[in-house]
C-alpha positions, 0 to 999 in steps of 0.5 A, a space after each residue: 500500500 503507497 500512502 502519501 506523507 500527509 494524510 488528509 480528509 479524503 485520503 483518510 477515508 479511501 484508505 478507511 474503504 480500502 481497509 475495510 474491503 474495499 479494494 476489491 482484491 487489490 495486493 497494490 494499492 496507492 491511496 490518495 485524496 483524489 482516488 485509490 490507483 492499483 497498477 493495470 495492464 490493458 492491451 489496447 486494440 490497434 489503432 485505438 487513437 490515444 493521443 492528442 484531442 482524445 479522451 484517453 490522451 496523457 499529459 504528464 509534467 514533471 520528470 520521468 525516468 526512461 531505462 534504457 532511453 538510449 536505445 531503439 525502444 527507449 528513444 521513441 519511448 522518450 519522444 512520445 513522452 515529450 510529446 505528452 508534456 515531460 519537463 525534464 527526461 531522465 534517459 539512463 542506459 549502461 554507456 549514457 552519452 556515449 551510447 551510439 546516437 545518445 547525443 543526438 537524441 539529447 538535442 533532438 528532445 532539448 530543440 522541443 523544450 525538453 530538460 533532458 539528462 542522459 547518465 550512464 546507470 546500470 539499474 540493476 545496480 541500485 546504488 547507481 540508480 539512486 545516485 540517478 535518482 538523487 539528481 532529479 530537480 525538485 521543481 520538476 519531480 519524477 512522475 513516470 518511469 519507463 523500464 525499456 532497459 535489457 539486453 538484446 538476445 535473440 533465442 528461443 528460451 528453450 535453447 538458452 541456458 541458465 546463465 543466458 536467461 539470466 543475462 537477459 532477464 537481471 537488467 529488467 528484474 533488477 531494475 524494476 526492483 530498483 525503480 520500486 525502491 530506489 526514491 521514485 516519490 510523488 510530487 509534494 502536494 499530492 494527496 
């Protein structure tokens, strides 16, 4: 359960609810005074139209955190991001600026008024993702992370051994894992 450092009125009263079974089976749960929030995957259906002028478009503000946002998925992940109204992006990948095309990235995100911080950070350290973590400015705080770091390996899983499973998998797991404990904190006056 994610509560926020102040409790008020109504988040005192959807976390009453949720206590008292009103979660409906929820095991993660965020309460706030504007709604109880559990995490949900949908798959969308092709062409669906989220985006700009629909109901279902997302705006965020603030900073977010994209792993591995130097590579082919993290960058359109970080472009479609400034698109929704990033402040600031957080691109983390094991080389930072000198993974190919990183710099040019950067430029490409700043020209469209975007604060963009590129840092080499192995996430599944959670050391040097807390040191990452530590340097988001206050004025615009983390809102959103985008786990897109892993190592490419194309095979079958049947074929892989143990050692190349865990190679593929301890990026994503690790730093899931990090990204969950390692400071991500909502904006102060959320609540």
């Amino acid at each position: 359960m994610d509560l926020p450092e102040v409790l008020d009125d109504r988040a005192v009263g959807r976390l009453t609810g949720v206590l008292s079974g009103g979660g409906d089976g929820e095991d993660q749960v965020a309460v706030r005074g504007s709604g109880v929030f559990v995490r949900r995957l949908v798959r969308a259906e092709a062409g669906a139209g989220v985006g700009e002028g629909t109901e279902r478009s997302w705006r965020v503000g603030g900073s977010v955190l994209v792993t591995g946002g130097t590579g082919a998925l993290g960058a359109r992940i970080a472009r479609w991001v400034a698109g929704q109204g990033a402040e600031h992006l957080v691109l983390t990948s094991r080389r930072g600026l000198d993974a190919p095309g990183a710099s040019e990235l950067r430029e490409e995100l700043e020209a469209l008024g975007v604060r963009v911080t590129v840092a080499a950070c192995d996430v599944a350290d959670r050391e040097q993702l807390a040191a990452v973590l530590d340097t988001v400015p206050e004025e615009f705080p983390l809102r959103a992370v985008f786990h897109a770091a892993g190592v490419e390996q194309a095979a079958e899983l049947a074929g892989m051994s143990l050692a190349d499973a865990a190679s593929v998998v301890s990026g994503k797991a690790a730093g899931a894992g990090g990204a969950r404990f390692g400071g991500v904190r909502p904006a102060s006056g959320e609540g």
